[in-house]
C-alpha positions as a Markdown table, in Angstrom:
| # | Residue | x | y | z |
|---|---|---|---|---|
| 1 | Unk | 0.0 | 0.0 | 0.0 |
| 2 | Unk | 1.0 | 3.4 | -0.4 |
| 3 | Unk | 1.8 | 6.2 | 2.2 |
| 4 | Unk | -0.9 | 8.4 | 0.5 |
| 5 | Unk | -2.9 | 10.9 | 3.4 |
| 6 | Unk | -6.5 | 9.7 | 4.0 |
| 7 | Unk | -7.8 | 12.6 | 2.3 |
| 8 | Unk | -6.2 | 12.1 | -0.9 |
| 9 | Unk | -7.2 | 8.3 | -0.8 |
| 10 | Unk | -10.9 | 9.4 | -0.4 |
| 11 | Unk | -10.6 | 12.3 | -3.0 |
| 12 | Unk | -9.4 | 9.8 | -5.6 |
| 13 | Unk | -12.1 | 7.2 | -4.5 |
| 14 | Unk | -14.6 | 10.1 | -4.9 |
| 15 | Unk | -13.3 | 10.9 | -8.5 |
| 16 | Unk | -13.1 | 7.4 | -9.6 |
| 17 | Unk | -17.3 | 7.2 | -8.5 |
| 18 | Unk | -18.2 | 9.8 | -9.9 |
| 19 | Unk | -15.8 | 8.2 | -13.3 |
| 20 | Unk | -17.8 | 4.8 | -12.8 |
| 21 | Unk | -21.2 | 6.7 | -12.3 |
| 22 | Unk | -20.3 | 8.5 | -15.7 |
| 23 | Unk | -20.0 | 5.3 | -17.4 |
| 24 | Unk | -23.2 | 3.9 | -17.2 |
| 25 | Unk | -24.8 | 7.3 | -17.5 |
| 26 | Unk | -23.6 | 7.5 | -21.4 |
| 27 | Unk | -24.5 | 4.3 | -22.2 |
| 28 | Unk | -28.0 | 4.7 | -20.1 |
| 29 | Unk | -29.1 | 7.3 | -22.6 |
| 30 | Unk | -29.3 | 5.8 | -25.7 |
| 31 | Unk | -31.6 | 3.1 | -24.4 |
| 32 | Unk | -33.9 | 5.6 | -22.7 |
| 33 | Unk | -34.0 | 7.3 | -26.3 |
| 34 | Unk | -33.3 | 4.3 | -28.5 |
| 35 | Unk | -37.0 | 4.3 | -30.0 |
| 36 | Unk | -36.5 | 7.8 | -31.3 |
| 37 | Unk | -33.2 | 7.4 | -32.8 |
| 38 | Unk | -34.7 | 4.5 | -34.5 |
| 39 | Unk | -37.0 | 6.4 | -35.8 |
| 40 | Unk | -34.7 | 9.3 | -36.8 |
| 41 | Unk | -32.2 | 7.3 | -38.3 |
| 42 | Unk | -34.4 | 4.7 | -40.1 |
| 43 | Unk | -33.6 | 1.5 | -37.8 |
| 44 | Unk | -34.9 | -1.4 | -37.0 |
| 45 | Unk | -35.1 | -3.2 | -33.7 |
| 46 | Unk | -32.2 | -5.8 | -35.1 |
| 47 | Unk | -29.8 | -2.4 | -35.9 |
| 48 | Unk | -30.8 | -1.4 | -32.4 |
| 49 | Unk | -29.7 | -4.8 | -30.9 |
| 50 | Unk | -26.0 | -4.2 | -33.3 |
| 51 | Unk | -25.8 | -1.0 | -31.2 |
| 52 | Unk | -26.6 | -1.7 | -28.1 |
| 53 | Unk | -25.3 | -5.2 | -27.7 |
| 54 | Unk | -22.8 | -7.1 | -30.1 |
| 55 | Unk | -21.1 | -4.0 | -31.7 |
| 56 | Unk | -20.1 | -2.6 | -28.3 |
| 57 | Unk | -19.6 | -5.7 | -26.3 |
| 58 | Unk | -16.6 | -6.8 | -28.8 |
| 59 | Unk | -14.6 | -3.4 | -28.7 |
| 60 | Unk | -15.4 | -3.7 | -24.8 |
| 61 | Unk | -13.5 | -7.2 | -24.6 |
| 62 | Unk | -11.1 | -6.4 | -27.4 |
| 63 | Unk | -9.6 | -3.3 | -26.0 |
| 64 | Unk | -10.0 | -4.2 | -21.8 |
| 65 | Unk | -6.9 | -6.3 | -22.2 |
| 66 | Unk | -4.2 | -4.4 | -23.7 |
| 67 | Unk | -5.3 | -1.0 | -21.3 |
| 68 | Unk | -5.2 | -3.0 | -18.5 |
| 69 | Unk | -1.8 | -4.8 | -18.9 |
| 70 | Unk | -0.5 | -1.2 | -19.6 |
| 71 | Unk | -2.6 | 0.2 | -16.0 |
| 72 | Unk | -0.7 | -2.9 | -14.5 |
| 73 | Unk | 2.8 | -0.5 | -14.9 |
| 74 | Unk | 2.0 | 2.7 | -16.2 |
| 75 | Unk | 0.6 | 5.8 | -15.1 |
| 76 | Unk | -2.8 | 5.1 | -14.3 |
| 77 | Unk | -4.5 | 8.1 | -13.7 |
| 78 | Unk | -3.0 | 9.5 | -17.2 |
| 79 | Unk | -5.0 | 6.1 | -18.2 |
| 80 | Unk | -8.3 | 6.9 | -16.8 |
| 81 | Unk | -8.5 | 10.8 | -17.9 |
| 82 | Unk | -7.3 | 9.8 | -21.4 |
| 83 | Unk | -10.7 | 7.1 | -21.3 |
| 84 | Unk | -13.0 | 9.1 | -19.9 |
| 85 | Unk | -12.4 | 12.3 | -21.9 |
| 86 | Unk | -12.3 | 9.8 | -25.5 |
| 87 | Unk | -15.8 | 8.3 | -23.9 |
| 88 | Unk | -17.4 | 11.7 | -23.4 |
| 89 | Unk | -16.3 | 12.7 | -26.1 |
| 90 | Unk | -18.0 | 10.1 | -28.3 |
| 91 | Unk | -21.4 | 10.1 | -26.4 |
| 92 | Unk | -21.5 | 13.8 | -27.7 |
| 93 | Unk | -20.4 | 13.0 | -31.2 |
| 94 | Unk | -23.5 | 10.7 | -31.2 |
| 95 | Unk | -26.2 | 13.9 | -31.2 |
| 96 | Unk | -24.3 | 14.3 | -34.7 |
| 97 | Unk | -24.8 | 10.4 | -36.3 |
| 98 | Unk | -27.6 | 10.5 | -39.2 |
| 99 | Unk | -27.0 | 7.2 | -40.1 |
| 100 | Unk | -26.1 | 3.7 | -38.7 |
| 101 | Unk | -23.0 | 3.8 | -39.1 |
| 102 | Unk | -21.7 | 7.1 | -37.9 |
| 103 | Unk | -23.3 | 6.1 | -34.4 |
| 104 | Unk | -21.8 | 2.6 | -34.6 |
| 105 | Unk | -18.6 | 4.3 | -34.4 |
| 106 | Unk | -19.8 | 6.6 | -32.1 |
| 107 | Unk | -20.8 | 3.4 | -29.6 |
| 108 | Unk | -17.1 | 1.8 | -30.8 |
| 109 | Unk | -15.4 | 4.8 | -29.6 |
| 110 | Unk | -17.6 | 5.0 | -26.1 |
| 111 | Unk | -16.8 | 0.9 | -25.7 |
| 112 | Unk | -13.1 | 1.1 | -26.6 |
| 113 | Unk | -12.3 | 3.7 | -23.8 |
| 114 | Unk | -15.0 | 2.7 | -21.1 |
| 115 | Unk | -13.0 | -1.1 | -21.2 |
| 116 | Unk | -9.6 | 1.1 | -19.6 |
| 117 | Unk | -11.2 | 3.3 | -17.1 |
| 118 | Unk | -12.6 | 0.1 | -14.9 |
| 119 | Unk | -9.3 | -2.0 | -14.5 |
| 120 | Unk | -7.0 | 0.8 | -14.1 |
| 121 | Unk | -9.0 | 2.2 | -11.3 |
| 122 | Unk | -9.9 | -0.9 | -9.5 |
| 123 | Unk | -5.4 | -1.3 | -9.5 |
| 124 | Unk | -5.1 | 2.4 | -8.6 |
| 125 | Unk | -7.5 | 1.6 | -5.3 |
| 126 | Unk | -6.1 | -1.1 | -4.1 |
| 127 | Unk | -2.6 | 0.2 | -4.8 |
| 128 | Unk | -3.4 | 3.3 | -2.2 |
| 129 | Unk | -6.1 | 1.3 | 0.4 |
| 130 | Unk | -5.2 | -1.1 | 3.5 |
| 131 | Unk | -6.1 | -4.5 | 2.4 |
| 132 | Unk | -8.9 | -4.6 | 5.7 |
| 133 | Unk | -10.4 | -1.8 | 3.9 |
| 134 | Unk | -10.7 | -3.1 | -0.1 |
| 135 | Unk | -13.3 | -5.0 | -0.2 |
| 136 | Unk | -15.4 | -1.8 | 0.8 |
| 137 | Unk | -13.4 | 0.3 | -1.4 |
| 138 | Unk | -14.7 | -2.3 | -4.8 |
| 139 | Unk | -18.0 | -2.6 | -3.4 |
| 140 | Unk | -18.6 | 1.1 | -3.2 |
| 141 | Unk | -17.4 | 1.0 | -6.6 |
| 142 | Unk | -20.4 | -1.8 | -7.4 |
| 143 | Unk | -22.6 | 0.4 | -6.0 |
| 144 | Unk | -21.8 | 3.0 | -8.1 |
| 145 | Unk | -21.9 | 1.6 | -11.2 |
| 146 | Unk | -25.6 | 0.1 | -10.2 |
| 147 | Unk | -26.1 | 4.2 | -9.6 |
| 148 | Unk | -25.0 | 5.0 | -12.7 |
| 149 | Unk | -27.6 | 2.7 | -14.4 |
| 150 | Unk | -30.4 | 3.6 | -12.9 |
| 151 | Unk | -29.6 | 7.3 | -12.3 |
| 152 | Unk | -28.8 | 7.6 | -16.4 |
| 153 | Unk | -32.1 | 6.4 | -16.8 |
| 154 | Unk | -34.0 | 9.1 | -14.3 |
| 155 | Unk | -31.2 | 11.4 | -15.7 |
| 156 | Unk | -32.2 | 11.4 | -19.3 |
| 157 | Unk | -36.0 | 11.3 | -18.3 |
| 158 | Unk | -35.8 | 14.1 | -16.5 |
| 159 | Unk | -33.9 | 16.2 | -19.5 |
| 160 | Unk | -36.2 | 14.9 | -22.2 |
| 161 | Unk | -38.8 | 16.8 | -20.8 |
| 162 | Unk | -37.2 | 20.2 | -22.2 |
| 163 | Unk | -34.6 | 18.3 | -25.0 |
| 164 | Unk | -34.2 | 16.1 | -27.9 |
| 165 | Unk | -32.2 | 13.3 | -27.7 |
| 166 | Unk | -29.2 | 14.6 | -29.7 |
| 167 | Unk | -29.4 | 17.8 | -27.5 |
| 168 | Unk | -29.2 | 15.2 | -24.1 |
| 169 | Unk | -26.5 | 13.4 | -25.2 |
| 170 | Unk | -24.2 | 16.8 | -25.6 |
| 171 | Unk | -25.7 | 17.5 | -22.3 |
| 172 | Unk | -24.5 | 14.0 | -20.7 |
| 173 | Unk | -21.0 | 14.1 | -22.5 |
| 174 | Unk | -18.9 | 17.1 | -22.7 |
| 175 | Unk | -18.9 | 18.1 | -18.8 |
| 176 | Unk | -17.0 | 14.1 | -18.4 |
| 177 | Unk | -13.8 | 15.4 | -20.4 |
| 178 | Unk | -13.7 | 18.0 | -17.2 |
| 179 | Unk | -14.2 | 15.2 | -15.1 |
| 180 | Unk | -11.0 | 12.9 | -16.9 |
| 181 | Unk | -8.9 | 16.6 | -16.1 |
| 182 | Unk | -10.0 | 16.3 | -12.4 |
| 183 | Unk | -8.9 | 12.9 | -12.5 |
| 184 | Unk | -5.6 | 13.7 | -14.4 |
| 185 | Unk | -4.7 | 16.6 | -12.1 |
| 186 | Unk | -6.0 | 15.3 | -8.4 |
| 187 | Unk | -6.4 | 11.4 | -8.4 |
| 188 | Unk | -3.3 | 9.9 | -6.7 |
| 189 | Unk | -0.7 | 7.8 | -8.4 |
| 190 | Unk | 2.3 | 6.8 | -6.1 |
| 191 | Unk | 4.3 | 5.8 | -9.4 |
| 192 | Unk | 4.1 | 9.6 | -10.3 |
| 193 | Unk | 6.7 | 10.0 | -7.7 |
| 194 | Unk | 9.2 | 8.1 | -8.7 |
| 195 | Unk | 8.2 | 5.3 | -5.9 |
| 196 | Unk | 9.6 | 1.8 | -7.0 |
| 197 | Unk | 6.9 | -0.3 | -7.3 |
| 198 | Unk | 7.1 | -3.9 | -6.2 |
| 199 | Unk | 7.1 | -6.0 | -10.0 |
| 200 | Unk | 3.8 | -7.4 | -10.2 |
| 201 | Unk | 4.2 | -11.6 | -10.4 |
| 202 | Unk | 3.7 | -13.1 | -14.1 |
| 203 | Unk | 0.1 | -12.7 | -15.0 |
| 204 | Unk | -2.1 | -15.6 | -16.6 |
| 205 | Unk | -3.0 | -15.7 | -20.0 |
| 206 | Unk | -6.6 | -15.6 | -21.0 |
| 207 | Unk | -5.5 | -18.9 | -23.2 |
| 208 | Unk | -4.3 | -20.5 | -19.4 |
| 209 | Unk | -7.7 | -19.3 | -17.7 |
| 210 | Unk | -9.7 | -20.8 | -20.4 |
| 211 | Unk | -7.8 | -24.1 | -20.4 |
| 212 | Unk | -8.0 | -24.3 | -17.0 |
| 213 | Unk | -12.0 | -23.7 | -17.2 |
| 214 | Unk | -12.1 | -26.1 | -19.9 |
| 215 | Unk | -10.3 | -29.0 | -17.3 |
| 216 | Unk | -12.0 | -28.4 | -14.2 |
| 217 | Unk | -15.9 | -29.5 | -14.2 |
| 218 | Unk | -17.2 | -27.2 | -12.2 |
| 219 | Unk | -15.5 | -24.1 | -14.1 |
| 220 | Unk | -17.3 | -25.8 | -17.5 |
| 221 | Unk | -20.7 | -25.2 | -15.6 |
| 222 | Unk | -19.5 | -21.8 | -14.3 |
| 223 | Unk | -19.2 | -20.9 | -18.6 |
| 224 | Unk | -21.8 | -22.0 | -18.9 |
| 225 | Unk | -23.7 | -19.8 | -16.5 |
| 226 | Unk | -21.8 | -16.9 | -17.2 |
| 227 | Unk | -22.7 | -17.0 | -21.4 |
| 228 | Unk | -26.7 | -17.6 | -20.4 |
| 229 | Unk | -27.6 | -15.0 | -17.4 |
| 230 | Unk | -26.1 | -12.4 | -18.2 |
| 231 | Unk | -27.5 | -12.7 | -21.8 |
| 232 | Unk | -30.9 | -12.4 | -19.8 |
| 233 | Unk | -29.9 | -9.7 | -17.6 |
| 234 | Unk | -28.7 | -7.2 | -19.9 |
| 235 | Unk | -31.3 | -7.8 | -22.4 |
| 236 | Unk | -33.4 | -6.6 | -19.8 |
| 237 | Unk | -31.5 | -3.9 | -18.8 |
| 238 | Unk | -30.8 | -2.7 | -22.1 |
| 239 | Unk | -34.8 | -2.9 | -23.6 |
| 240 | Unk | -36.0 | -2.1 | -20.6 |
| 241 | Unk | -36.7 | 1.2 | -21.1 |
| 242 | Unk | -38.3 | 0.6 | -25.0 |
| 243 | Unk | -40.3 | -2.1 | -23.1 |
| 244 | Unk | -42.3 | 0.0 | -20.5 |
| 245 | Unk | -42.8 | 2.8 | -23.6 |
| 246 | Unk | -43.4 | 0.7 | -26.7 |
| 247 | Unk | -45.5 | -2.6 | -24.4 |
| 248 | Unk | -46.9 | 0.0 | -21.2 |
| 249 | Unk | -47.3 | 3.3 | -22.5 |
| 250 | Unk | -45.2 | 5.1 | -20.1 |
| 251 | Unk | -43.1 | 8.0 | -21.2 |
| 252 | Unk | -39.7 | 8.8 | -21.3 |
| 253 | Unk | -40.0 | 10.9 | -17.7 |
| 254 | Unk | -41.8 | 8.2 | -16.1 |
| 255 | Unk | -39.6 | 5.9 | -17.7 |
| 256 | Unk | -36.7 | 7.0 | -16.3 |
| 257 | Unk | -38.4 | 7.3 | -12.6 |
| 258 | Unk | -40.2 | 3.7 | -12.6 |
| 259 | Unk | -37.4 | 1.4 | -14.0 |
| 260 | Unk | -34.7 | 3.1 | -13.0 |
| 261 | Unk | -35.7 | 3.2 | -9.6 |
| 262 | Unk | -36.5 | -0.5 | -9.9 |
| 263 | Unk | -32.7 | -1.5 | -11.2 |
| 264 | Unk | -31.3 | 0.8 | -8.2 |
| 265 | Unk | -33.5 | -1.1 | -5.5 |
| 266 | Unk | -32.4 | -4.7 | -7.2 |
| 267 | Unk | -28.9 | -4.0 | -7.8 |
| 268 | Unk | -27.9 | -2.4 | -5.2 |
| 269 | Unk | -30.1 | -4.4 | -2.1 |
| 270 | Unk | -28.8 | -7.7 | -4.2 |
| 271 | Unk | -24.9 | -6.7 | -4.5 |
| 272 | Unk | -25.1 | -5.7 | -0.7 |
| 273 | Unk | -26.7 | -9.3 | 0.5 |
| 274 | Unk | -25.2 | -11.6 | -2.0 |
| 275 | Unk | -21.9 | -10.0 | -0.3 |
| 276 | Unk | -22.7 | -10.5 | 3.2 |
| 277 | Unk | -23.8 | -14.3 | 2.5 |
| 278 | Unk | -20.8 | -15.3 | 0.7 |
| 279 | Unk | -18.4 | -14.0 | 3.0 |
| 280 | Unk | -20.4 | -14.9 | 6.1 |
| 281 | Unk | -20.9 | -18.8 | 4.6 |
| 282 | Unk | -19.3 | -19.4 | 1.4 |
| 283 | Unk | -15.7 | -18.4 | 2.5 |
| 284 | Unk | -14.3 | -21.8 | 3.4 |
| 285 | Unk | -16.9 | -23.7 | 1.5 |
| 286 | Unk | -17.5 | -23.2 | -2.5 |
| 287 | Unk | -20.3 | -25.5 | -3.0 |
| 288 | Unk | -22.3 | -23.4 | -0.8 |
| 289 | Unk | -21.7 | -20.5 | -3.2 |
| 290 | Unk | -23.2 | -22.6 | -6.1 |
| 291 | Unk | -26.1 | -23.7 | -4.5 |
| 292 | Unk | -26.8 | -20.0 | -3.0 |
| 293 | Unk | -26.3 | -18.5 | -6.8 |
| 294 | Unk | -28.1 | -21.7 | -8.3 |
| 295 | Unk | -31.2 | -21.3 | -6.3 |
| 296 | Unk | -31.4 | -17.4 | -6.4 |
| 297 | Unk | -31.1 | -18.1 | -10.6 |
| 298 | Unk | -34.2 | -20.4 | -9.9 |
| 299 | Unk | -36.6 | -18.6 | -8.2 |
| 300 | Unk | -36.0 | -15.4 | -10.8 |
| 301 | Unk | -36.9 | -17.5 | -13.8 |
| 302 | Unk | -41.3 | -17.0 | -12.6 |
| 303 | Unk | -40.7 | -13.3 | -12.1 |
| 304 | Unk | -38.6 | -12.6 | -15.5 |
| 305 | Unk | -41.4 | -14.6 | -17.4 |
| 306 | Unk | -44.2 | -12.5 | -15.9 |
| 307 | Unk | -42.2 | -9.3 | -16.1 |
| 308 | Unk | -42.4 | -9.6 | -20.0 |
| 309 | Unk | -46.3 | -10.6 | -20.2 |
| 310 | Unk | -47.8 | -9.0 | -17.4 |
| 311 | Unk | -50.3 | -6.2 | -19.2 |
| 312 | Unk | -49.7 | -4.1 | -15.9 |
| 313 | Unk | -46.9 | -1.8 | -15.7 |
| 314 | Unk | -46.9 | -2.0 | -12.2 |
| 315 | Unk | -47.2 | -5.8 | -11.9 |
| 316 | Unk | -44.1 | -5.9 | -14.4 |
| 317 | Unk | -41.8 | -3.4 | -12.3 |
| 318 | Unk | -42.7 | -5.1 | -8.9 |
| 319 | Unk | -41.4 | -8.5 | -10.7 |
| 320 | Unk | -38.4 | -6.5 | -12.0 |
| 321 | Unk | -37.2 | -5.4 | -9.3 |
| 322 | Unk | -37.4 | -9.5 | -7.5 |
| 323 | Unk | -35.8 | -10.5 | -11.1 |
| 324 | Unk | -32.7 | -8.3 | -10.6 |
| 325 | Unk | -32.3 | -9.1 | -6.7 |
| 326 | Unk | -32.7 | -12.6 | -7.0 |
| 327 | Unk | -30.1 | -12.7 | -10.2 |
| 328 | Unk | -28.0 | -10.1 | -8.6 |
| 329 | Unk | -27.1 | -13.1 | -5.8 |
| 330 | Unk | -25.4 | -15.3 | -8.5 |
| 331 | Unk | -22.3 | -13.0 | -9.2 |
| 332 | Unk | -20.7 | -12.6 | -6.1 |
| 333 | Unk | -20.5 | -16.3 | -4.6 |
| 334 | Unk | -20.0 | -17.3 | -8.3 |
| 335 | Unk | -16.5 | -15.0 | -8.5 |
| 336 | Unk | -15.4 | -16.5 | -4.9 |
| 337 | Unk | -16.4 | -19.9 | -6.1 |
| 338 | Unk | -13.8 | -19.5 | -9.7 |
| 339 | Unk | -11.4 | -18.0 | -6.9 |
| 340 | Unk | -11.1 | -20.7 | -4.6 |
| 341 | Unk | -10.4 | -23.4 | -7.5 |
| 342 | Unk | -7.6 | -21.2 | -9.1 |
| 343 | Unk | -4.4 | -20.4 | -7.8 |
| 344 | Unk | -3.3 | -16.7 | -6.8 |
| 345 | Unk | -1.3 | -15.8 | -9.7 |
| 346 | Unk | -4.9 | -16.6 | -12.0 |
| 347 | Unk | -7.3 | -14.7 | -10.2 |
| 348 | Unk | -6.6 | -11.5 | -11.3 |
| 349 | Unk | -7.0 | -12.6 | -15.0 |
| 350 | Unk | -9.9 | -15.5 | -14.3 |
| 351 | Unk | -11.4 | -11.9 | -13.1 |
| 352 | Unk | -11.3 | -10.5 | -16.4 |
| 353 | Unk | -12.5 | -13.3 | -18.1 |
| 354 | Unk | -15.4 | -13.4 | -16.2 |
| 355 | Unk | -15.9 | -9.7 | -17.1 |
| 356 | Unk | -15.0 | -11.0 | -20.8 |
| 357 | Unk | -17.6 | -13.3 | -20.5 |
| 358 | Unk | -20.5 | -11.6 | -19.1 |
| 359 | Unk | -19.7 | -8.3 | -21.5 |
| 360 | Unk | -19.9 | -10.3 | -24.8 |
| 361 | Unk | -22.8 | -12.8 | -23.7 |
| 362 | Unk | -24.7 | -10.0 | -21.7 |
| 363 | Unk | -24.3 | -6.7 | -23.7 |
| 364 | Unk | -23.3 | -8.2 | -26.7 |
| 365 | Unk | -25.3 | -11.2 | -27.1 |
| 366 | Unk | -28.4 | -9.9 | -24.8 |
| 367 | Unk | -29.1 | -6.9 | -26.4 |
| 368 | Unk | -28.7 | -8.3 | -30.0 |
| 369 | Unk | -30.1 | -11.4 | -29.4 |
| 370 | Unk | -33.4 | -9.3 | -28.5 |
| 371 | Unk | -33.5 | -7.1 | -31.0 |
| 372 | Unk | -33.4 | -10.2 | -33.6 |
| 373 | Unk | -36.1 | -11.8 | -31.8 |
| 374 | Unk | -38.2 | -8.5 | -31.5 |
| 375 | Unk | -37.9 | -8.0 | -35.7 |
| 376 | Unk | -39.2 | -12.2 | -35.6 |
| 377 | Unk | -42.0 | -11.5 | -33.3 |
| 378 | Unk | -43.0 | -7.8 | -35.2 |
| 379 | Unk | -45.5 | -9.5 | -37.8 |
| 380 | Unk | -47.7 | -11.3 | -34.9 |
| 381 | Unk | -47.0 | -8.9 | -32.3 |
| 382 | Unk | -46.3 | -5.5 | -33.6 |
| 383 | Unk | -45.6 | -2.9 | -30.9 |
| 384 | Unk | -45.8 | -5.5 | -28.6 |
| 385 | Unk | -43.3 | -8.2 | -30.2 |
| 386 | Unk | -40.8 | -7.3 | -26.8 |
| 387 | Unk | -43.1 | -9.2 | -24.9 |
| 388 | Unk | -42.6 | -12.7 | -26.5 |
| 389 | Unk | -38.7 | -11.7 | -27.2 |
| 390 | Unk | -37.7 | -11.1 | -23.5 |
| 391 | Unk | -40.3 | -13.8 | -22.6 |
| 392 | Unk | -38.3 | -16.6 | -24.6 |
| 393 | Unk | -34.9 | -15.3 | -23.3 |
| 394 | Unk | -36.0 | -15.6 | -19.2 |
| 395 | Unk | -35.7 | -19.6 | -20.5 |
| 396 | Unk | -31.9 | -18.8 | -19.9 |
| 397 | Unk | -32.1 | -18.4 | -16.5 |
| 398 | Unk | -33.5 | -21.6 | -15.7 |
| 399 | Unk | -30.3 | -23.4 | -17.7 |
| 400 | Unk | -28.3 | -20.7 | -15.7 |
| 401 | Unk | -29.8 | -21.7 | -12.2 |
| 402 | Unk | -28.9 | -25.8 | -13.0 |
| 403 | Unk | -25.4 | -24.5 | -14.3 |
| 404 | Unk | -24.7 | -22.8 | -11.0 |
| 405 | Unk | -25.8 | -25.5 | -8.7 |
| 406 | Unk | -23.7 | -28.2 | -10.7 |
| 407 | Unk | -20.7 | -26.4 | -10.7 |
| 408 | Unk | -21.6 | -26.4 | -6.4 |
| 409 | Unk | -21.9 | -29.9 | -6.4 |
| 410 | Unk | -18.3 | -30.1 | -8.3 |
| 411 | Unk | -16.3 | -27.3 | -6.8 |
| 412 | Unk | -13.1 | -28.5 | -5.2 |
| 413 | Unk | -10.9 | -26.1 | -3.6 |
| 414 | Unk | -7.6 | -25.5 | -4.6 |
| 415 | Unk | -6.2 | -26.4 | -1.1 |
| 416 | Unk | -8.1 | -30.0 | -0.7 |
């Protein structure tokens, strides 16, 4: 740990919130206004999926990597002002994109420099924290990236009561290249003094992580997990918001009041609980982790399915909420569980596969994946074809939920 002063550490933890808050904000808006760029820009609901999901979920995974082994030495702060300003940046150049390509590149450009910001803060924080006080320090950082999606959603309901959406996304974007300039000028970085840093052991390769995956059985159920709920969870997160307008009539304000005060009670109550259980029961016993994720998985299959076909709005954000809480339980017992059956020098990268993972199976495959099955259903169902399209995809959780609780029932710990 460093010899930075308290204050500084909490000045740089503050920044790097309000950095992860920022994050989720940008990408927040387009799916609160996604229906009226499709209109704008002449798309359909498959273009939308490209956009939301596929598209920026493989410039997410492709460009984590390389930023973070560069974070693992370099300046990091330099790292995380440089990302947030090219992010910003490109969720204003959006409000300029007339067709699907110029905001495909606008999306690439967000993806590519959101993937740095994540890992080279998460090493900056635990670089300048007590070990008794990192856990906090990442869940705060949880937290705030469950903020940031629910608060870009009230955000950019609130604004699209006086503005268009190409007017909210300058409004969203510009003040974060002030923010990477805060970051740049007042974040801590013990390396910027010249202190010799301890040379970090030789990292895993994603090839070792996978091939260790593929050879212990209850890692194969773990992929398993991690390529079908989070294909459910983010296609819920990321038509959410076209759901409740296009299938419940709301508009964009109550929109972004409803659901995203929903996702902020689920997230955040289910990151905080499935914490406390793991580490109170799961610590020295990894099958307990798998059961506890499998049977959350289970029970949220019911309340996903009547999310998508309840007729009332208010009957589908009460089972919402339960959905995200109840699937929110899986990833933390699920992370200790891939911990505790690697060795040390793996976790950091069995981390980022994970993230890997759940980024192209959840963003890219979950949003796309929807958006294809919305343009299927369109003929039968019209304004209504979301309902059968995130109705088919709660299926996943079900093959998730049997996933976790097998890779329980196989978990051996490194030490036995």
């Amino acid at each position: 740990m460093s010899s930075e002063p308290s204050s500084r550490r909490g000045l740089t933890l503050g920044l790097l919130v309000v950095v992860a808050i920022l994050s989720y904000v940008d990408r927040q808006v387009f799916t609160l206004f996604q229906d009226d760029i499709k209109v704008e820009l002449g798309l359909d609901d498959a273009q939308l999926g490209l956009l939301t999901g596929i598209a920026f979920a493989a410039f997410y995974a492709l460009a984590a990597f390389p930023i973070a082994r560069y974070a693992d030495r370099g300046d990091r702060r330099l790292v995380i002002a440089i990302c947030v300003s090219i992010w910003s940046i490109a969720t204003a150049l959006s409000a300029f994109a007339h067709n699907f390509w110029q905001m495909l590149l606008a999306r690439v450009g967000l993806a590519a420099a959101e993937a740095g910001a994540g890992p080279a803060g998460l090493s900056l924080l635990t670089d300048i924290f007590p070990k008794d006080r990192r856990t906090t320090v990442i869940s705060i950082m949880l937290a705030a990236n469950a903020v940031g999606l629910s608060g870009g959603l009230a955000l950019a309901g609130w604004l699209s009561q006086w503005y268009d959406w190409r007017t909210v996304f300058l409004i969203v974007g510009l003040p974060g290249v002030g923010v990477g300039l805060l970051v740049y000028l007042l974040a801590a970085e013990p390396r910027r003094r010249g202190a010799v840093a301890a040379v970090p052991p030789r990292q895993s390769s994603v090839g070792e992580v996978l091939r260790t995956m593929a050879g212990n059985p209850s890692l194969r159920w773990v992929g398993l997990l991690l390529c079908m709920v989070p294909l459910t969870g983010f296609a819920f997160i990321l038509w959410g918001a076209s759901f409740f307008q296009r299938v419940h009539g709301m508009d964009k304000t109550e929109t972004g009041f409803w659901l995203g005060g929903a996702m902020a009670a689920g997230l955040v109550i289910g990151n905080l609980v499935a914490g406390w259980v793991s580490d109170r029961y799961g610590k020295a016993n990894p099958r307990f982790n798998g059961w506890f994720a499998g049977i959350g998985l289970l029970v949220s299959f019911p309340f996903g399915l009547y999310f998508a076909i309840s007729d009332n709005a208010y009957v589908a954000l009460a089972c919402f909420v339960v959905v995200k809480f109840m699937m929110t339980l899986h990833l933390g017992p699920i992370i200790a569980l891939c911990f505790a059956q690697v060795p040390e020098q793996m976790r950091a990268m069995m981390s980022a596969t994970i993230n890997m993972f759940i980024g192209l199976a959840g963003v890219g495959l979950g949003g796309t994946v929807a958006g294809f099955l919305s343009r299927y259903f369109t003929p039968g169902y019209g304004d209504l074809s979301l309902q059968p399209s995130l109705a088919t995809l709660s299926f996943c959780l079900l093959v998730g939920g049997v996933a976790a609780i097998m890779a329980g029932r196989t978990a051996r710990p490194l030490e036995a």
